[in-house]
C-alpha positions in Angstrom: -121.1 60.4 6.1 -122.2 62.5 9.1 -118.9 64.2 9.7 -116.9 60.9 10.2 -113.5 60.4 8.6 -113.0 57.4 5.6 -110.9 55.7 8.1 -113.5 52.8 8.9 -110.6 51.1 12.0 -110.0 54.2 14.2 -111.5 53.8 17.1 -111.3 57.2 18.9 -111.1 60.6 18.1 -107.2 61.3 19.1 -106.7 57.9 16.7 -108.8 60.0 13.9 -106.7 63.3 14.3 -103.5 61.4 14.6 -104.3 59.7 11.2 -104.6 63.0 9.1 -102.0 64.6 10.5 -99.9 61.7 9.5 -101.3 61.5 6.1 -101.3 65.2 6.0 -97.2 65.1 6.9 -96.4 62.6 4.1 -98.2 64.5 1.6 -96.5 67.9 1.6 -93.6 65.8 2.2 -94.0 64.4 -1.0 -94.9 67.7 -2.3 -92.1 69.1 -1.1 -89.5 66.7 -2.7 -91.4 66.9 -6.3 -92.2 70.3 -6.6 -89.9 72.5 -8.9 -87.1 74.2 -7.0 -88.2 72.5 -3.6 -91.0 74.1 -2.3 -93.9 75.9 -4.2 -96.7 73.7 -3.0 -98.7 77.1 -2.5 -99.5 80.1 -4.2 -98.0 82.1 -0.9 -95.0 80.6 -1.1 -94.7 81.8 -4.7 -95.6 84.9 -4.0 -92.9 85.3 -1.7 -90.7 84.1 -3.6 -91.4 86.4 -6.2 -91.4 89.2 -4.1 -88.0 88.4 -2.9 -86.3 88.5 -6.5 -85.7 85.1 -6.8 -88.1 84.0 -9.2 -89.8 86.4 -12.4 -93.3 87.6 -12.2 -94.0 85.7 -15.4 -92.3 82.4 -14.1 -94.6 83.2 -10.5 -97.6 83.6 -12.3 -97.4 80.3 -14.5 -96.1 77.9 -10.8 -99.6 80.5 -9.8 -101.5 78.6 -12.3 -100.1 75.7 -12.0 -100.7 76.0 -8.7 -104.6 76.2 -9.1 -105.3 73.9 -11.9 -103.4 71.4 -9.8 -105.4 71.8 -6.8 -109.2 72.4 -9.0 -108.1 68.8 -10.5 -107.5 67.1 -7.7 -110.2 68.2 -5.6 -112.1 67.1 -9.0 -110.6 63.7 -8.7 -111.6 63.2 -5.0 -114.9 63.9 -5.5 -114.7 61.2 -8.4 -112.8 58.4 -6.1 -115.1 58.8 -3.4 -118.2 59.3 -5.4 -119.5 62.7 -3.6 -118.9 61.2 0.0 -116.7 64.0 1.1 -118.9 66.7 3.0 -118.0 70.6 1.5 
């Protein structure tokens, strides 16, 4: 796709950039709201959290790999929705 976004109606760049950080916003949003005890959408997060005594190592390694298998799946399932159009 030469480097262009999947948004086929944007007509300048600052309309592009606006878009994903919009899209970007709603998803950790989202993320946010769902995840277990409101906020381990990333392994760092975890690992601070574990670090702090909040959490136990064995509950901050299973979110850990939870974590990955999450994100390995769903970058699997982009590639399948948009059929190998998304540059690496």
């Amino acid at each position: 796709m030469n480097g262009k976004l999947l948004i086929s109606d944007a007509q300048t760049v600052e309309t592009d950039f606006l878009a994903v950080v919009v899209a970007h916003t709603f998803a950790f949003t989202v993320a946010v709201y769902v995840a277990p005890r409101g906020g381990h959408v990333n392994p760092a997060v975890t690992f601070a959290i574990v670090i702090g005594g909040h959490i136990s190592i064995l509950t901050g390694i299973c979110y850990l790999v939870a974590q990955l298998l999450g994100s390995t799946l769903a970058y699997l399932v982009l590639m399948l929705v948009t059929a190998g159009q998304i540059s690496h």
